[in-house]
TIRO-2110 file (N, C-alpha, C; in Angstrom, 1 decimal):
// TIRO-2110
153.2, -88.7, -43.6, N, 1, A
153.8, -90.0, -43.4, CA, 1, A
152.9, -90.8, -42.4, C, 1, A
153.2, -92.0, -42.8, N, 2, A
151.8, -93.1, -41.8, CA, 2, A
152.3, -93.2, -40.7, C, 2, A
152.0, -94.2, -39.7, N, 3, A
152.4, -94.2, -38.3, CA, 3, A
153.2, -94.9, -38.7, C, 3, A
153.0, -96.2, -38.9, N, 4, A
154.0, -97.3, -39.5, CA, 4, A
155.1, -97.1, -40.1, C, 4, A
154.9, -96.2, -41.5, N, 5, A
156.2, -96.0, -42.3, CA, 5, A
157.2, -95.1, -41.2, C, 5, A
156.3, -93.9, -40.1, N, 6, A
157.0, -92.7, -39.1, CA, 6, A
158.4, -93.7, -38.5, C, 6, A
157.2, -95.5, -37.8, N, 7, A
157.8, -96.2, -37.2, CA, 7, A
159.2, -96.7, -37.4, C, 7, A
159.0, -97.2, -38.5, N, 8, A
160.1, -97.9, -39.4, CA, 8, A
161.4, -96.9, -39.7, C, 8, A
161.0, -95.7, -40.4, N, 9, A
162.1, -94.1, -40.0, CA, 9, A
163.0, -94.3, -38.7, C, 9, A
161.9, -94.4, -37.8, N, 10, A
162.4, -94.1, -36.2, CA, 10, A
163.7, -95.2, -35.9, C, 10, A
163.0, -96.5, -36.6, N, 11, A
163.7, -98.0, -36.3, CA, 11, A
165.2, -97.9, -36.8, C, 11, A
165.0, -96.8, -38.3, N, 12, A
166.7, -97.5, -39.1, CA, 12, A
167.0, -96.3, -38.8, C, 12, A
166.9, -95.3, -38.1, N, 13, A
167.9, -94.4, -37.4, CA, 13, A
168.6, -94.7, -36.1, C, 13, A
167.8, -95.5, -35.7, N, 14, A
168.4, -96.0, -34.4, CA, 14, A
169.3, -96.9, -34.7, C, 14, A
168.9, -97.5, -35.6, N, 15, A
169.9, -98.9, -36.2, CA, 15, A
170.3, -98.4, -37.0, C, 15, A
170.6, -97.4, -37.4, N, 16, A
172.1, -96.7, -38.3, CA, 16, A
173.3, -96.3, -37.7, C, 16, A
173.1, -96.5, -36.1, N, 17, A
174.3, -96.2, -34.9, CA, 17, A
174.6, -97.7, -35.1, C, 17, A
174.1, -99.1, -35.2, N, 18, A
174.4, -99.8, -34.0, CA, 18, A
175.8, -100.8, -34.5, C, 18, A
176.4, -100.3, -35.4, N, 19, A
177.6, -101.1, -36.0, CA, 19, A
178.7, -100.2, -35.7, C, 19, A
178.6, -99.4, -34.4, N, 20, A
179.4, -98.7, -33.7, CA, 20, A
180.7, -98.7, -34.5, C, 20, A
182.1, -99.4, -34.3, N, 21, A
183.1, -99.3, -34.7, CA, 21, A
183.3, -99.9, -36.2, C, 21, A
182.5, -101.1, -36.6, N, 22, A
182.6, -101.9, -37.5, CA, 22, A
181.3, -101.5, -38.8, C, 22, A
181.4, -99.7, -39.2, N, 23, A
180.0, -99.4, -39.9, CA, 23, A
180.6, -99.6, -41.7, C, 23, A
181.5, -100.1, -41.9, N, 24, A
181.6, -100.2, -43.5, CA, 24, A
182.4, -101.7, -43.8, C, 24, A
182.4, -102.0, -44.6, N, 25, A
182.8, -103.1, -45.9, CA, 25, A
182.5, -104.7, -44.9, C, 25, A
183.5, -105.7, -44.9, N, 26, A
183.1, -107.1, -44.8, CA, 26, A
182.4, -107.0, -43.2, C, 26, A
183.5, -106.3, -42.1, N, 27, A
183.0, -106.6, -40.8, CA, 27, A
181.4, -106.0, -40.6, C, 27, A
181.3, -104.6, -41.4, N, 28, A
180.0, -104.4, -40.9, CA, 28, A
178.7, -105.4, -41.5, C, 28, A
178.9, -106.3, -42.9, N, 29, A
178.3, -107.5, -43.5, CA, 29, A
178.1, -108.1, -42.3, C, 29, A
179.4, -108.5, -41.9, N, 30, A
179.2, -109.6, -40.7, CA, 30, A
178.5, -109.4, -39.3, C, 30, A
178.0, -108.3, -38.7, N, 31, A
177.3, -107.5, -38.1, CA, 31, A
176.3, -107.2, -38.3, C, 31, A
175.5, -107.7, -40.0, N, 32, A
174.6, -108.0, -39.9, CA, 32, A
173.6, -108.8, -39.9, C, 32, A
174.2, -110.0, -39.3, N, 33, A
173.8, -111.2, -39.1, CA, 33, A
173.1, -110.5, -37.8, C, 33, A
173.9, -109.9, -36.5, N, 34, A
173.1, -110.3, -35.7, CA, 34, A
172.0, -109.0, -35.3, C, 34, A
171.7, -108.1, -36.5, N, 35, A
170.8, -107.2, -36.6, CA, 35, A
169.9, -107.6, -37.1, C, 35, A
170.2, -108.4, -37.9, N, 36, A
168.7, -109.3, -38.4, CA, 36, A
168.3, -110.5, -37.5, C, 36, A
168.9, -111.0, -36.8, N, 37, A
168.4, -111.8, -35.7, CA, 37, A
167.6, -111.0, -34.8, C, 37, A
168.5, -109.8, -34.7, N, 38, A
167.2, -109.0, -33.5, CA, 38, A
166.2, -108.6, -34.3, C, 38, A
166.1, -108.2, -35.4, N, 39, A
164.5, -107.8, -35.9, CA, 39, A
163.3, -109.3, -35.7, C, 39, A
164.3, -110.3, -36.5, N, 40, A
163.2, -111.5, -36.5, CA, 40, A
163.1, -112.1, -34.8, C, 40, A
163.5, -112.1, -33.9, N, 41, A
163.6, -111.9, -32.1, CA, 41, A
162.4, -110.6, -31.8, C, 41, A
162.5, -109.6, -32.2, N, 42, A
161.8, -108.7, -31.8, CA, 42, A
160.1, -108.6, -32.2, C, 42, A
160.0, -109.1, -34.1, N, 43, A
159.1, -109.8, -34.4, CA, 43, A
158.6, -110.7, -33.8, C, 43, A
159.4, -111.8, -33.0, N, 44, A
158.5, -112.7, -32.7, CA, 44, A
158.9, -113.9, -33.9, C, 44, A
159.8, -113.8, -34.6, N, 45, A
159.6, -114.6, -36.3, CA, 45, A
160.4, -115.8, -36.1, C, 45, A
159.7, -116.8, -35.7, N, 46, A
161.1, -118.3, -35.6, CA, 46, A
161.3, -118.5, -36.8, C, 46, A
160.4, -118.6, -37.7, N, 47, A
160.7, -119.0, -39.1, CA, 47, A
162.0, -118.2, -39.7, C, 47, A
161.9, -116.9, -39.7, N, 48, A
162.7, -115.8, -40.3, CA, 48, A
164.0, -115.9, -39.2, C, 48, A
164.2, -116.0, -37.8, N, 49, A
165.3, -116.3, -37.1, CA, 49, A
166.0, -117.9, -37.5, C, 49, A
165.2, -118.9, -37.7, N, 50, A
166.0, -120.0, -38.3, CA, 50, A
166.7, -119.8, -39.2, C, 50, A
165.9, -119.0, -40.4, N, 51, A
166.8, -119.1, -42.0, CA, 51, A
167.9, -118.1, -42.0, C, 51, A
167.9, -117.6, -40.6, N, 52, A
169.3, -117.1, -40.9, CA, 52, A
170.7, -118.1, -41.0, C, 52, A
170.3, -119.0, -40.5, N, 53, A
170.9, -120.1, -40.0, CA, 53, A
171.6, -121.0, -40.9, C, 53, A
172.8, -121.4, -40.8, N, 54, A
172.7, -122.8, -42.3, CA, 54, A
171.7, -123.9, -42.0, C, 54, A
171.7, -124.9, -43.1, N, 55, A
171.1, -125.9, -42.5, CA, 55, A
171.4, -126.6, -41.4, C, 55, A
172.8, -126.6, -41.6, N, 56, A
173.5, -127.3, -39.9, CA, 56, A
173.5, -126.5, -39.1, C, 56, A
173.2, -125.4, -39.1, N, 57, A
173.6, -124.3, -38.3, CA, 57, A
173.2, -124.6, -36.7, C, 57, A
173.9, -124.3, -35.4, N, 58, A
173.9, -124.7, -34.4, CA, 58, A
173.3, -123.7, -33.4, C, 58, A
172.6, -123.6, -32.2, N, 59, A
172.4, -122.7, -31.6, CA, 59, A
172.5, -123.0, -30.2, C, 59, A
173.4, -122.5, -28.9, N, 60, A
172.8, -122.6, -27.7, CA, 60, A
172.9, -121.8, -26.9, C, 60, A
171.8, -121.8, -27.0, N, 61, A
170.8, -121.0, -25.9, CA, 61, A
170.3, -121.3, -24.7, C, 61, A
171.0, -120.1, -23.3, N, 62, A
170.6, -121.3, -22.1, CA, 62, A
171.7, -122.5, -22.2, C, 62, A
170.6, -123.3, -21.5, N, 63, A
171.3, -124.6, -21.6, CA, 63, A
170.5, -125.5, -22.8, C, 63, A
169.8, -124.7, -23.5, N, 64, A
169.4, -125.6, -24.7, CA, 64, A
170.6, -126.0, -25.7, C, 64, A
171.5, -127.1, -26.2, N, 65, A
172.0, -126.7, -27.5, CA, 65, A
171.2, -127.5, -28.7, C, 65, A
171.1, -126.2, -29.6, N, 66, A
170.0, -126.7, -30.9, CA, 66, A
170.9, -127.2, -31.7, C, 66, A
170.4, -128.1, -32.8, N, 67, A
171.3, -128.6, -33.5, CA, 67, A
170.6, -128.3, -35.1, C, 67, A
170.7, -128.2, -36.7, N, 68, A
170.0, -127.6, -37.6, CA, 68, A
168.9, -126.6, -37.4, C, 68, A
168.9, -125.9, -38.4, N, 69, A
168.0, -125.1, -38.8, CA, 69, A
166.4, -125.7, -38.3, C, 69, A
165.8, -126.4, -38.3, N, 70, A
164.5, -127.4, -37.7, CA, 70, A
164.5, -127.2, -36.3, C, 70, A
165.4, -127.4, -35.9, N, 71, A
165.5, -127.5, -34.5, CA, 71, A
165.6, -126.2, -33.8, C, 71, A
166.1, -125.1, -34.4, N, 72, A
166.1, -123.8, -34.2, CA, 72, A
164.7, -123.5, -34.2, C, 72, A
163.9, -123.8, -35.3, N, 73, A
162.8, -123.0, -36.0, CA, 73, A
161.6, -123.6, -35.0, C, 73, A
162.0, -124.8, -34.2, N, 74, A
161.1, -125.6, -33.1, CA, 74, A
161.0, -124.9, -32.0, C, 74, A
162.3, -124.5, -31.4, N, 75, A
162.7, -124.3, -30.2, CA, 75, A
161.8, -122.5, -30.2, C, 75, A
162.6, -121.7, -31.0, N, 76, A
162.2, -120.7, -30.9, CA, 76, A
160.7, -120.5, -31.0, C, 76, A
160.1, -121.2, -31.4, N, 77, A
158.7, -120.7, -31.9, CA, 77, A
157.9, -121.4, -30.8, C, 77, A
158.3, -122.5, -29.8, N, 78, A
158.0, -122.4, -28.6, CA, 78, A
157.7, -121.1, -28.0, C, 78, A
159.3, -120.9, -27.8, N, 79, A
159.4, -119.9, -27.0, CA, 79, A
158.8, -118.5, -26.8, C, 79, A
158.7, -118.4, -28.3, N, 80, A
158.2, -117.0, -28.9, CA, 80, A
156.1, -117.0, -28.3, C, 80, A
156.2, -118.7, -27.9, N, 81, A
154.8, -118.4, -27.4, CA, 81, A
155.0, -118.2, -26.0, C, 81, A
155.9, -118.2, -25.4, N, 82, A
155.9, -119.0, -23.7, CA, 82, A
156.4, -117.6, -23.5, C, 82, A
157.7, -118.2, -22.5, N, 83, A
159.1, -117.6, -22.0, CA, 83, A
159.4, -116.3, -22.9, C, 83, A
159.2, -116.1, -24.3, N, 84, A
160.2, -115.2, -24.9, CA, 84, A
159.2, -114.5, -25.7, C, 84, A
157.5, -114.3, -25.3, N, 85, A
156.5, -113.3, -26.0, CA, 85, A
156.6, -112.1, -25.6, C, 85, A
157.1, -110.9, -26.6, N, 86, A
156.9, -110.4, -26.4, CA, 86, A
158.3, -109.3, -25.9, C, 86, A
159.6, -110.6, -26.2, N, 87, A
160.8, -109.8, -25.5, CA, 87, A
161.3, -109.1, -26.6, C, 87, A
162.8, -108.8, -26.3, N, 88, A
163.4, -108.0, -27.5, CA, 88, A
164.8, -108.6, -27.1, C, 88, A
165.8, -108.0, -28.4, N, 89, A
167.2, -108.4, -27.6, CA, 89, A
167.7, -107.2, -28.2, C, 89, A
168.9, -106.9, -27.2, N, 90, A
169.5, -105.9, -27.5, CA, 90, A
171.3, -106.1, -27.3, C, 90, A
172.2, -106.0, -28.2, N, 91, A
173.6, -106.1, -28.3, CA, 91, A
174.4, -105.1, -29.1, C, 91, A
175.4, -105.2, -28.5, N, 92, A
176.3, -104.1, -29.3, CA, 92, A
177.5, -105.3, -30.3, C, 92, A
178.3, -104.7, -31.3, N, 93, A
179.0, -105.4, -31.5, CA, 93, A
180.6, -105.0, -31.0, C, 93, A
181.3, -106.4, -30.2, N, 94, A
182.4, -105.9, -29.9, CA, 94, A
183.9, -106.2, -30.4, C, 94, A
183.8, -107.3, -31.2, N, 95, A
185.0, -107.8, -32.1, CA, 95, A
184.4, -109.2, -33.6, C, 95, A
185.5, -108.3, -34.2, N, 96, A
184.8, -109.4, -35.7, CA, 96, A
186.1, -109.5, -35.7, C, 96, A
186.5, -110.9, -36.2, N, 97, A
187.9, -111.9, -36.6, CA, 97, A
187.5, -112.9, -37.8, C, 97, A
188.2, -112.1, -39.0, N, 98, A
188.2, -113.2, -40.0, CA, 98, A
188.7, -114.5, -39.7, C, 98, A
188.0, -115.9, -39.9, N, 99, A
189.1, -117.3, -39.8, CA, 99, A
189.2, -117.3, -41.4, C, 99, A
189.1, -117.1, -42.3, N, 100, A
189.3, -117.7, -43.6, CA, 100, A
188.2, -116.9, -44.5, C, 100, A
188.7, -116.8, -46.1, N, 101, A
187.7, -116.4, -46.5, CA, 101, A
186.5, -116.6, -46.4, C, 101, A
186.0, -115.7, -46.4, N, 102, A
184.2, -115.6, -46.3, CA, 102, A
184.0, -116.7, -45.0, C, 102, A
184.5, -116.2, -43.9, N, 103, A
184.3, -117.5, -42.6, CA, 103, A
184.3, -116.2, -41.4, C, 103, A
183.3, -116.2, -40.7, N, 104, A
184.0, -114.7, -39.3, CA, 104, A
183.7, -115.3, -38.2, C, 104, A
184.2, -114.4, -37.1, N, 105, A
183.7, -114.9, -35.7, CA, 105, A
183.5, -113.5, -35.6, C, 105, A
182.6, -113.3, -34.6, N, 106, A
182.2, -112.1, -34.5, CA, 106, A
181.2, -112.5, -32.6, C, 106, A
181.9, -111.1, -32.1, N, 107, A
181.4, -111.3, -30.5, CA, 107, A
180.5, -110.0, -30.3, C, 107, A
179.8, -110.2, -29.7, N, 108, A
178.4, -108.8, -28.8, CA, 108, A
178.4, -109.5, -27.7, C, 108, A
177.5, -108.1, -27.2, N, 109, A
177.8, -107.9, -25.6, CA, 109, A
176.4, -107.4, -25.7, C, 109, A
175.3, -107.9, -25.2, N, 110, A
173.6, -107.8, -24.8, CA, 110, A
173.3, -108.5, -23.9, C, 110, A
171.9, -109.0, -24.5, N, 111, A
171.0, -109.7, -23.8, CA, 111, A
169.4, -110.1, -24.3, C, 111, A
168.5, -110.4, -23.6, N, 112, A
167.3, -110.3, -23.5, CA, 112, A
166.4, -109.5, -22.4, C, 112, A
166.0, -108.7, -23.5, N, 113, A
164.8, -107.3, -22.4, CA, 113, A
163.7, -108.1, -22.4, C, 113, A
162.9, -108.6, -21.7, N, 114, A
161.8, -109.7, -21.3, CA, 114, A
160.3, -108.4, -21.5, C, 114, A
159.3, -108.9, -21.8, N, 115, A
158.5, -108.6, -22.5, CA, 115, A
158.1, -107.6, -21.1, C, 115, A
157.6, -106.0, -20.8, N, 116, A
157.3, -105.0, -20.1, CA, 116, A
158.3, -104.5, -19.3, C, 116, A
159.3, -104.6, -19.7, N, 117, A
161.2, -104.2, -19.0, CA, 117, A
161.4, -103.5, -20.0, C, 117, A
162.2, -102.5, -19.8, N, 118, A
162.9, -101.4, -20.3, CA, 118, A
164.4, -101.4, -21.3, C, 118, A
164.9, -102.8, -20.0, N, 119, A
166.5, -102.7, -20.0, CA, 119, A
166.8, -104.8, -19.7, C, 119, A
167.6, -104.6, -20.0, N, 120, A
168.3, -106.2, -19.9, CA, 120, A
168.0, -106.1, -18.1, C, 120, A
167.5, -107.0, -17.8, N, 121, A
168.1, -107.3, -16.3, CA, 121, A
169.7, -108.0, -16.2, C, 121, A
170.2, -107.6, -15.3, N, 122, A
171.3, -108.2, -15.2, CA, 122, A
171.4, -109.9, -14.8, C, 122, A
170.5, -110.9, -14.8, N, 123, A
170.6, -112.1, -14.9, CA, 123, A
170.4, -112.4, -16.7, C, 123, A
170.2, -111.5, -17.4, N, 124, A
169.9, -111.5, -18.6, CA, 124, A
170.9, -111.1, -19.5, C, 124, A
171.9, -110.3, -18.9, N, 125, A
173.3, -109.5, -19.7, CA, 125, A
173.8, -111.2, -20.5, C, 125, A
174.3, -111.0, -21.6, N, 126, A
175.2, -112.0, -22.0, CA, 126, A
176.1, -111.8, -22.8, C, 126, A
177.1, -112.5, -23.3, N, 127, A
178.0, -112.4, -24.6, CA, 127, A
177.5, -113.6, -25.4, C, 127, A
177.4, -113.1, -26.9, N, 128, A
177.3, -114.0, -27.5, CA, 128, A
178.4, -114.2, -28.5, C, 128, A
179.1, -115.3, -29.2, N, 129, A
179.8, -115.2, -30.6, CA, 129, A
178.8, -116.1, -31.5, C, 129, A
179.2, -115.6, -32.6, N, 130, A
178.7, -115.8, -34.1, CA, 130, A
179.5, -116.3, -35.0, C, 130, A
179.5, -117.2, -35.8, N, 131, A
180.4, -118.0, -36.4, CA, 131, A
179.7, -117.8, -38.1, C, 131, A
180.2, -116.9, -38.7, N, 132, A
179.2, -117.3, -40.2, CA, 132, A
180.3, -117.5, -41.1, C, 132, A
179.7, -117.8, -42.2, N, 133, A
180.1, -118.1, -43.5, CA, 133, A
179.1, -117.1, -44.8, C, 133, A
179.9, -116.9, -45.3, N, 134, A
178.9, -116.6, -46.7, CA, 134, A
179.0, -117.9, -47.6, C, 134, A
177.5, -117.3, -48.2, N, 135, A
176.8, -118.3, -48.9, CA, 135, A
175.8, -117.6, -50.2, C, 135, A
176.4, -117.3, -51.0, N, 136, A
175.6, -116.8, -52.6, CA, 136, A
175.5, -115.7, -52.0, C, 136, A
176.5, -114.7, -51.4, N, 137, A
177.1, -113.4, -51.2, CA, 137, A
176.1, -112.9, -50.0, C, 137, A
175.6, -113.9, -49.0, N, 138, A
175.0, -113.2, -48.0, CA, 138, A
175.7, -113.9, -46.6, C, 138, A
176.2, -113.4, -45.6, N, 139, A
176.6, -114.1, -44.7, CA, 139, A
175.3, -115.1, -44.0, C, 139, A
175.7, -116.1, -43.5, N, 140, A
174.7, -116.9, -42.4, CA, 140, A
175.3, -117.3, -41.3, C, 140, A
174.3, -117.9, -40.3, N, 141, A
175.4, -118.2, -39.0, CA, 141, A
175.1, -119.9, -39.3, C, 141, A
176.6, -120.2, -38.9, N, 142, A
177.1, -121.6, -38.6, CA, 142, A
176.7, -122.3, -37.3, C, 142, A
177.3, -121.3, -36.6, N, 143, A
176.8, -121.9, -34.6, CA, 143, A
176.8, -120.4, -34.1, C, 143, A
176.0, -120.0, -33.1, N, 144, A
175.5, -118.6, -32.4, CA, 144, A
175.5, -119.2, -30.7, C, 144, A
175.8, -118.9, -30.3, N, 145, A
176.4, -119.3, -28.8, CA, 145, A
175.9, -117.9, -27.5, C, 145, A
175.6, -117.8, -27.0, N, 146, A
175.1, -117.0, -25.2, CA, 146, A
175.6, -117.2, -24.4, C, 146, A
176.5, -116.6, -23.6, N, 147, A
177.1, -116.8, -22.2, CA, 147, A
176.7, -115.8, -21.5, C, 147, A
176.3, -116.4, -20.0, N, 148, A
175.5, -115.5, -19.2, CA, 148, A
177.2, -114.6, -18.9, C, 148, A
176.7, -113.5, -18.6, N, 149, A
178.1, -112.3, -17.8, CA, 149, A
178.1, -112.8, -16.2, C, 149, A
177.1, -112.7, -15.6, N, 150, A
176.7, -113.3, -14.5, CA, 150, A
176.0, -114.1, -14.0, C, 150, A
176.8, -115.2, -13.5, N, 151, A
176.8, -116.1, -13.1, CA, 151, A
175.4, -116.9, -12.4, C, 151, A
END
């Protein structure tokens, strides 16, 4: 086995834990919104973190709030050169709540590990919710929101 393919092994074992309570049918779908945000975050990929997005889809971050998919795909790819090269994010999931068909909210408890850290600093801990919808049978996020835990 290559190093790479070893790599990738190593990646979806670790991420075969991380839908902790929520690992089968609609909620763990909805859980995977924000597993694929952290690969395209961990990548580095603003393009691939926008389109998870709807076209309206909202984001705030910080005290940034983004507003469409453009504006996501702007902001982060900043970032991804500056402030946010080289970081990772890391969250658990802690509650998914249907609003309506194919509509969820869905809350994690992470952060951002800043590029040669190990672990979230604690000015970094956050909660985030997730708001998606499906859309031709794949969920996307609506609005994605960060609140610092500490103040």
């Amino acid at each position: 086995m290559t190093s790479k393919a070893s790599d990738l092994v190593a990646k979806a074992k670790q991420w075969a834990g991380y839908y902790g309570d929520f690992p089968n049918g609609e909620e763990g779908a909805v859980f995977t919104v924000p597993l694929r945000l952290r690969a395209a975050w961990d990548a580095g990929d603003a393009d691939a973190l926008a389109d998870l997005f709807t076209d309206d889809g909202s984001m705030l971050i910080g005290d940034e709030q983004l507003r469409g998919r453009e504006a996501i795909r702007a902001y982060l790819a900043e970032q991804f050169a500056g402030a946010y090269r080289g970081s990772k994010v890391a969250d658990e999931p802690v509650q998914c709540k249907f609003l309506a068909d194919g509509v969820a909210l869905a809350i994690t408890k992470g952060g951002i590990i800043l590029d040669g850290a190990t672990e979230i600093a604690p000015e970094n801990e956050n909660r985030a919710t997730w708001v998606v919808r499906k859309e031709a049978g794949d969920y996307k996020l609506v609005s994605h929101q960060t609140s610092p835990i500490r103040g």
